[in-house]
C-alpha positions, 0 to 999 in steps of 0.5 A, a space after each residue: 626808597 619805600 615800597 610805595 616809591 615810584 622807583 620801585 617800578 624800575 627793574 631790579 638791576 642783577 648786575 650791580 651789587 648796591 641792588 642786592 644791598 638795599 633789597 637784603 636789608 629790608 628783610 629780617 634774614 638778610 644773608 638769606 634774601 642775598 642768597 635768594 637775589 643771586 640765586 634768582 638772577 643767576 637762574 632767569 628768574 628777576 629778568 625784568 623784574 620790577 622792585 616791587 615784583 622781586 618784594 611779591 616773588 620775596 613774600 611768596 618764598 617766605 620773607 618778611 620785612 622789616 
């Protein structure tokens, strides 16, 4: 999936683990993209988050992509 991809508007799902998965490994630090997703379900921050709005929050927390 791109970032363009339509499916990208779809919600980041916190609950299951194959979302953490694809989002980390777009990242060049993945074990730390990881630990911020979970980080972020854990505290309220992704609820209702689409893909592309856990990338923006992603890029303002200083992540980059691959």
């Amino acid at each position: 999936m791109s970032v363009g991809d339509k499916k990208d508007w779809h919600e980041f799902n916190c609950s299951q683990e194959h979302e953490f998965t694809y989002v980390k490994n777009l990242y060049t630090k993945p074990n730390a993209v990881y630990q911020w997703l979970k980080e972020a379900c854990r505290n309220g921050a992704l609820h209702d988050s689409t893909h592309e709005e856990v990338y923006s929050l992603l890029a303002q927390a200083g992540f980059v992509k691959i």
